[in-house]
C-alpha positions in Angstrom: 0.0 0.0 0.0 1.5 3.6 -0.7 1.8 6.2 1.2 -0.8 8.4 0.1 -3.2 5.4 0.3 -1.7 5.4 3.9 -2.7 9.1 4.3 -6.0 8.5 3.3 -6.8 5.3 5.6 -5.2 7.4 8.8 -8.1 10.0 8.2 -10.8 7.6 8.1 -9.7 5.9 11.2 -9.5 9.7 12.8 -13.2 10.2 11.8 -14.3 6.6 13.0 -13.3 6.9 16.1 -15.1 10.7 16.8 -18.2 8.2 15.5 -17.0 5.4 18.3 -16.8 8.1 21.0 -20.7 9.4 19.6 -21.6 6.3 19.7 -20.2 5.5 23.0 -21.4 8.8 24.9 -24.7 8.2 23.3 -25.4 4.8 24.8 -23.8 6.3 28.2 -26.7 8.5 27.7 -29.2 6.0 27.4 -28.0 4.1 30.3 -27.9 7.3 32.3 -31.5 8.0 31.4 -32.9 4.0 32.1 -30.5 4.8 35.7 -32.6 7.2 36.7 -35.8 6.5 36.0 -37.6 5.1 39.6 -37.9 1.9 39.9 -41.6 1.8 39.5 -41.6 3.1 35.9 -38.0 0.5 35.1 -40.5 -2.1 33.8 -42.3 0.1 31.1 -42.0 0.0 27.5 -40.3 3.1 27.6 -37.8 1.4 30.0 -37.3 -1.1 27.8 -36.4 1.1 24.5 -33.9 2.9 26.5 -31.6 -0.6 27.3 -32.0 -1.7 23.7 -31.0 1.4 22.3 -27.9 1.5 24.5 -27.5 -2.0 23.6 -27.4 -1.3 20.0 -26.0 1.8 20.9 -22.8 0.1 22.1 -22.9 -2.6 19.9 -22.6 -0.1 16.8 -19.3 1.2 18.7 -17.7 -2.1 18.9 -17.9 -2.7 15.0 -16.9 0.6 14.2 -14.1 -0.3 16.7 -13.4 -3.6 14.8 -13.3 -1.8 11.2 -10.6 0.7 13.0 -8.6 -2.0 14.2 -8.5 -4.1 10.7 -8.0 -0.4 9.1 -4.5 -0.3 11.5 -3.9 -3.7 10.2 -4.1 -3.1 6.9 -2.0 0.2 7.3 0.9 -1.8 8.7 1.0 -4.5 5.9 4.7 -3.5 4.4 3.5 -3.9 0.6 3.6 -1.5 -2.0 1.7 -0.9 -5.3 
């Protein structure tokens, strides 16, 4: 891989993780917000929503995560075009 090819990779990874952070304080967000809700309303619909979204909120993260860390892989493969 050249080096501009390099260059190019480097910034994506940059912008994917700002998106894993997002993603991350997002579902921090919904886990904050299913916290502290009283107990009484924890078994609601509502309730619910917020744990999957974190769920998926933080499951999201972790493949963005994975594509970052094949990215860096990739990147450090010595071969040139």
């Amino acid at each position: 891989m050249n080096e501009q090819r390099r260059r190019e990779l480097r910034s994506v990874i940059q912008d994917l993780s700002v998106m894993s952070d997002i993603l991350n304080h997002e579902a921090g967000g919904e886990d904050e917000s299913y916290d502290n809700m009283p107990e009484s309303l924890q078994d609601t619909e509502k309730a619910q929503t917020l744990k999957d979204n974190a769920e998926t909120l933080y499951r999201l993260q972790d493949a963005v995560d994975g594509v970052v860390e094949e990215l860096e892989k990739l990147i450090d493969t010595k071969s040139e075009d």
